[in-house]
C-alpha positions in Angstrom: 65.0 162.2 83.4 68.0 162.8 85.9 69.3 159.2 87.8 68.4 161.5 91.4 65.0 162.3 89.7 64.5 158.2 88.4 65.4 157.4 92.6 62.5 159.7 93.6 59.8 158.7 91.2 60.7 154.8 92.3 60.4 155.9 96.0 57.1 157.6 95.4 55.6 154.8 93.5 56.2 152.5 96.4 54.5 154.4 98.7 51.6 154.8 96.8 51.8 151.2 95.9 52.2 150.0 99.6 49.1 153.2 100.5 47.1 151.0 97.9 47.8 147.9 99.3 46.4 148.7 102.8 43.3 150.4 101.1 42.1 147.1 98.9 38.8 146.1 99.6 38.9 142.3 101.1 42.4 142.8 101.5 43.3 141.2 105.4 46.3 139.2 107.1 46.7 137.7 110.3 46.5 139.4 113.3 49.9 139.2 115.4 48.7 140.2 118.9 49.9 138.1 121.1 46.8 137.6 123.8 44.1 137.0 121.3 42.9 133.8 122.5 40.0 133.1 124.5 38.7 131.6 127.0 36.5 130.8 130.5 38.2 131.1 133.8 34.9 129.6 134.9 35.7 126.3 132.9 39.4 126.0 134.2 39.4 123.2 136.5 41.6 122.6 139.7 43.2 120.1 138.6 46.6 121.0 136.8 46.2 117.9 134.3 42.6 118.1 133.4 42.6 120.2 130.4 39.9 122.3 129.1 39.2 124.1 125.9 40.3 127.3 124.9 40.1 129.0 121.4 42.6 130.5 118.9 41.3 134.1 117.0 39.5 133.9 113.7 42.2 136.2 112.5 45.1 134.1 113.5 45.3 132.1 110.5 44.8 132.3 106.7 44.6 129.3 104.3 45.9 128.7 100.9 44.5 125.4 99.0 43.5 124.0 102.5 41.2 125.1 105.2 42.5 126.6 108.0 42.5 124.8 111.7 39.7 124.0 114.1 40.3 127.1 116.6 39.3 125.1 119.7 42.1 124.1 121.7 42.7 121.9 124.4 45.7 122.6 127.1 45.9 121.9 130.9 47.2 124.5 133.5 50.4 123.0 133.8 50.7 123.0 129.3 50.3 126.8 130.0 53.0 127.2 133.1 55.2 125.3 131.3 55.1 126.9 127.9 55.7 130.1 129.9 58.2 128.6 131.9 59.8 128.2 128.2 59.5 131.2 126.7 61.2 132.3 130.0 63.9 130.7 129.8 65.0 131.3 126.1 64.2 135.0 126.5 67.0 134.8 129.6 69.6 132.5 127.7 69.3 135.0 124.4 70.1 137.9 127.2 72.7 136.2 128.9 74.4 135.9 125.2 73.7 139.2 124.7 75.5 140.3 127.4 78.7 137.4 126.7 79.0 138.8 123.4 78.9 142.9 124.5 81.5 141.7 127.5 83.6 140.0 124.2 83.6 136.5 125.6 81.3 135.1 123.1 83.1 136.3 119.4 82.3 135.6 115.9 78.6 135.7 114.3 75.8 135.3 116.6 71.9 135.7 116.0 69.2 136.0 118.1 65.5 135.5 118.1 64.3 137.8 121.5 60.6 138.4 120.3 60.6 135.0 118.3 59.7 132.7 121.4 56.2 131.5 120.5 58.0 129.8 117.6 59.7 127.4 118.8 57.8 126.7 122.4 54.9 126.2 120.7 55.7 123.6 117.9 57.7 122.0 120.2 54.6 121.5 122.6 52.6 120.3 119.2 54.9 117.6 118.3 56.3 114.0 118.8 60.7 114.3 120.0 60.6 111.4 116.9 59.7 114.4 114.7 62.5 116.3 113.5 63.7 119.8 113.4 66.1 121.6 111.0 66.9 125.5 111.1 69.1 128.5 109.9 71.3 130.2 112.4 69.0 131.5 114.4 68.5 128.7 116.1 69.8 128.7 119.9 65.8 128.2 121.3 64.9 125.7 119.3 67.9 123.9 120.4 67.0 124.5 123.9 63.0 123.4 123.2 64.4 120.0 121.4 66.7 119.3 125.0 70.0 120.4 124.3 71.1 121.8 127.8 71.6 125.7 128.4 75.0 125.3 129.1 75.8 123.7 126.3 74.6 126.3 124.1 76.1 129.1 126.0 79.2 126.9 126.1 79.2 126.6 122.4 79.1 129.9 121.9 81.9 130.6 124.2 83.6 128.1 122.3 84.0 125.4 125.9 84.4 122.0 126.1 80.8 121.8 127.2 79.2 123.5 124.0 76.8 121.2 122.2 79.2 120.8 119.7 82.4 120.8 121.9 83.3 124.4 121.3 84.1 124.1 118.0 81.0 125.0 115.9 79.7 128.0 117.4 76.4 130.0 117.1 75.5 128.3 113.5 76.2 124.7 114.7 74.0 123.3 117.2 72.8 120.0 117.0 70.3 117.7 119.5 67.9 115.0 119.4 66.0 114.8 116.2 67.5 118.8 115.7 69.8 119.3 112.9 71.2 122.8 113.2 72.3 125.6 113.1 73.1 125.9 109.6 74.8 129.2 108.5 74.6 129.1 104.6 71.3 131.0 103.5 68.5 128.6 102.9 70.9 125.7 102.2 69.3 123.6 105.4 65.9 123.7 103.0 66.8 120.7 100.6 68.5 118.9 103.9 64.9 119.0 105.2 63.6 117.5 102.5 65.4 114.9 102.3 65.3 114.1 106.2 61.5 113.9 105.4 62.3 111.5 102.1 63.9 109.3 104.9 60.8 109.5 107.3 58.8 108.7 104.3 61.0 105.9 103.1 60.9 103.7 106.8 57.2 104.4 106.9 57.7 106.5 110.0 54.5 108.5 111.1 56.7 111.7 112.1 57.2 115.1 109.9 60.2 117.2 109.7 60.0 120.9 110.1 62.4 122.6 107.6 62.9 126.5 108.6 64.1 129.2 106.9 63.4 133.0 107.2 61.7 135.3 104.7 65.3 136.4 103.6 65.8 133.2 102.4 62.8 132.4 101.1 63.5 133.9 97.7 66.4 131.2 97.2 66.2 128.7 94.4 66.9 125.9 96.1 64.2 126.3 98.4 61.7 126.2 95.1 63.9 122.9 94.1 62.9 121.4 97.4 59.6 121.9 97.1 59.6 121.0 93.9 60.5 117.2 94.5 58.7 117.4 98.1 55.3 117.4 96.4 56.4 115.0 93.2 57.1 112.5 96.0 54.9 113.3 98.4 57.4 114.1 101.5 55.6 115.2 104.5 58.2 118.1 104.7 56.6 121.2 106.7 58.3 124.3 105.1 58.3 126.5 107.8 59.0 130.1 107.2 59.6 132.2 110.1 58.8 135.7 108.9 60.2 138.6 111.5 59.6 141.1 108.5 63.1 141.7 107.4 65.9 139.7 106.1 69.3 141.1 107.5 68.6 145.3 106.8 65.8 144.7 103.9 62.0 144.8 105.0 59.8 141.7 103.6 58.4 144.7 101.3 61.3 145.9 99.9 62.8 142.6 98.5 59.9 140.1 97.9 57.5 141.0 94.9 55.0 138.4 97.1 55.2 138.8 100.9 52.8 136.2 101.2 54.9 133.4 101.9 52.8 130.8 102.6 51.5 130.7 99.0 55.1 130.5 97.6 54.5 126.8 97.2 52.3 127.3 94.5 51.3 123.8 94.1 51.8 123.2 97.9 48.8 124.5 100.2 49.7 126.6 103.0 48.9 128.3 105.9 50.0 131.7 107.7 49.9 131.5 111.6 50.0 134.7 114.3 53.7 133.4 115.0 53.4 136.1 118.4 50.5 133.8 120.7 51.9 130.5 121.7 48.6 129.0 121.7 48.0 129.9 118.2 51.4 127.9 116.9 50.8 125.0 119.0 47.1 124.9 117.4 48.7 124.9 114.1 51.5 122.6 114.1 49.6 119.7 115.8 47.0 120.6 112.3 49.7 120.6 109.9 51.5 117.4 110.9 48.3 115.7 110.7 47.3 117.4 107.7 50.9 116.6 106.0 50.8 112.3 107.3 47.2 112.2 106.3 47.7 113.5 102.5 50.8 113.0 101.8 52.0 115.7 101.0 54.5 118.9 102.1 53.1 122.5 103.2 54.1 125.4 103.7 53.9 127.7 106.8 54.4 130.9 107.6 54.9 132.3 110.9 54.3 136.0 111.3 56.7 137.2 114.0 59.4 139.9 114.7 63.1 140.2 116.3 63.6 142.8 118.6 67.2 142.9 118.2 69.3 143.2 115.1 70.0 140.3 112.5 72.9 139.6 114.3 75.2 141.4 116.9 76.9 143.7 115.1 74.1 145.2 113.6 72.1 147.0 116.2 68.7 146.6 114.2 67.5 150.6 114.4 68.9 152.1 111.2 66.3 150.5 108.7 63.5 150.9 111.5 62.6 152.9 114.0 62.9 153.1 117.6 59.4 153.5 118.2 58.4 150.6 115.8 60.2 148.1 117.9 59.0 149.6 121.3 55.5 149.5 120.2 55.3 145.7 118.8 57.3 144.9 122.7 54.5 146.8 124.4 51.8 145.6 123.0 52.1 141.8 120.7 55.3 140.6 122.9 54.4 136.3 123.0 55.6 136.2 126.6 53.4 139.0 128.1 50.4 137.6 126.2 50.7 134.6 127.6 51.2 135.9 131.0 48.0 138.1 130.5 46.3 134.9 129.5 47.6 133.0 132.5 46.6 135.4 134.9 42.8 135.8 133.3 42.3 132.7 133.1 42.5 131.9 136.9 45.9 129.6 136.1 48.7 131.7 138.4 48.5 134.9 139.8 51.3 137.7 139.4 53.0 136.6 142.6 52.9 133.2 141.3 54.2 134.1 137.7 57.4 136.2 139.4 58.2 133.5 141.2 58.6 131.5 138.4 60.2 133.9 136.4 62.8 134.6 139.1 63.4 130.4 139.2 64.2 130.4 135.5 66.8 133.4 136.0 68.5 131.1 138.4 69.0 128.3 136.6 69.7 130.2 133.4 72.3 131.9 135.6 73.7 129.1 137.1 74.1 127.1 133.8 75.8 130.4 132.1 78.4 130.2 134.8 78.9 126.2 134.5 79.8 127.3 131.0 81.9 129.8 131.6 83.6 127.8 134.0 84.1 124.5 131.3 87.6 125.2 129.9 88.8 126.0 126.4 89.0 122.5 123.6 92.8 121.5 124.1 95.0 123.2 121.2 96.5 120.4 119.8 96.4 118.7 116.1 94.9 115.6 117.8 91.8 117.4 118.6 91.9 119.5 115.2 91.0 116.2 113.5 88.3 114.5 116.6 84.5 114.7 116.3 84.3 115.0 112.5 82.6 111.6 112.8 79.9 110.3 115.2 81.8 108.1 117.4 81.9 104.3 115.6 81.4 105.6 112.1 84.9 106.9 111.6 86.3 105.9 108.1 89.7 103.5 108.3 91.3 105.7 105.6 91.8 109.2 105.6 93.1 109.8 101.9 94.5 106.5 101.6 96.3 107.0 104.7 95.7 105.4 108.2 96.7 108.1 110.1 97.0 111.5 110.1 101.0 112.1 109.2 
């Protein structure tokens, strides 16, 4: 058989396989519409603080070796505003660095997680600030949900004196309270998660640590060495993968031989989550830190989600999928329009009331985009080469035996 004949036959087997696969009696996964959840504008009260129940689709999760959530939910009016109010606001800050890095004022690598926003706004609303966060690259919202300012991050990746990490780390190095990056080697923050739950573990701290990766990481073997000692220990370590469907160019089909991600554990239960409706991710990471504390023991989540853009900004994200495909998931599973839909049915805001909003958030996002365009450049001198390796009051006497830098 001819090598162009070999390339056909392989091409026509997946398709048949991936036909198959859609075809297999029993066979389901998660929805990922955004505006599944239900509830009664009738039961909504006046009150913005008075919450009421709400409740999550039967399709929005599936369990493996535990059962899946309680889908009642309990929010208030102003949980909903302000989780909107969030997604908002990261949506704007990813645009204004997309425009920074087209206008080449923002250089270097730089990913971003438009379409991603249910993520991180709703663990964040699940959680404690003494639980703790760690995260690949893409990370700029979830360093915004754990309170680092939008400035800073905008200033970081213009490389200012304001950036989170002083204009010196860039798009892969962000750092906040209980947030610990921004790491840029693949999968390499996996074991550091681990371990920061090893240390919660160790002071009898009732917290978790959420250790995120992507499903282009998730095939790397360190990530199966850290859950490997996570369950001989017992480390309440929440593997979270945040699935978009393709890792750089490569679709979740096309280089995993198990997309199901959430069963990668093997010995670890897991769970898969509609990572597209807010209310859905809160639901399930308020379960799974309980679930983790209670047992003893790590999971592993999936969130089911998807990137508008490219993996980064130099790839512009259409050459491995179409136009339409993207155009259809932002029409009709995009997190912030679900929610807004929710909002509106459920007697919280109004449209008027929802613009309004939105047109607040554009004016601070704005306003803190020009505070850090405004912050100057880190002074170019070999003084401030060798400042901030440390946190202040742990620097070592010696560097190299020396006392100073000669």
């Amino acid at each position: 058989m001819s090598f162009a004949r070999s390339i056909r036959s392989a091409r026509s087997m997946g398709r048949m396989l991936q036909t198959t696969r859609s075809v297999v009696p029993g066979f389901r996964t998660v929805t990922t519409a955004a505006a599944t959840t239900s509830g009664d504008a009738a039961a909504v009260p006046e009150d913005g603080d008075k919450p009421f129940t709400v409740r999550v689709h039967d399709d929005a999760y599936e369990a493996y070796k535990m059962d899946v959530p309680s889908l009642d939910l309990e929010v208030t009016k102003n949980e909903l505003l302000k989780m909107y109010q969030d997604m908002v606001a990261v949506r704007r800050l990813e645009l204004a660095a997309d425009g920074l890095y087209k206008a080449k004022k923002i250089r270097g690598f730089c990913h971003l997680s438009v379409g991603q926003e249910a993520v991180a706004v709703g663990m964040e609303n699940a959680i404690e600030p003494e639980d703790k966060i760690i995260t690949s690259y893409r990370c700029h919202g979830l360093a915004y949900m754990r309170g680092v300012a939008v400035r800073a991050i905008i200033g970081e990746l213009l490389g200012r004196e304001v950036g989170v990490s002083k204009g010196k780390g860039g798009s892969m190095h962000m750092f906040g309270p209980n947030f610990y990056g921004g790491n840029g080697i693949v999968g390499a923050q996996v074991p550091l998660g681990a371990g920061l739950a090893f240390a919660q573990k160790y002071m009898n701290k009732p917290n978790v640590t959420f250790a995120m990766y992507g499903d282009g990481a998730a095939n790397q073997g360190q990530v199966f060495e850290a859950f490997n000692m996570a369950k001989l220990w017992g480390i309440p370590a929440i593997f979270t993968c945040e699935n978009n469907k393709y890792g750089m160019g490569t679709s979740a089909e096309r280089s995993s031989a198990m997309t199901e991600y959430y069963k990668r554990g093997q010995y670890i239960p897991g769970l898969r989550v509609n990572g597209m409706d807010v209310l859905a991710v809160k639901r399930a990471c308020k379960y799974l830190k309980d679930f983790a504390l209670k047992n003893q023991t790590p999971l592993v989540v999936e969130f089911v989600t998807y990137r508008y853009g490219g993996h980064s900004m130099s790839d512009p994200g259409t050459t491995y999928r179409t136009r339409e495909e993207i155009q259809k998931v932002r029409a009709t599973k995009d997190p912030i329009e679900g929610l807004k839909r929710q909002i509106m049915e459920w007697g919280v805001a109004n449209a008027n009331e929802l613009k309004s909003l939105e047109k607040k958030v554009r004016a601070f996002v704005d306003d803190e985009v020009a505070a850090a365009e405004a912050s100057p450049f880190p002074e170019a001198t070999r003084a401030n080469l060798f400042a901030d390796i440390y946190a202040k009051g742990t620097e070592p006497k010696y560097f190299r035996a020396r006392t100073e830098l000669e």
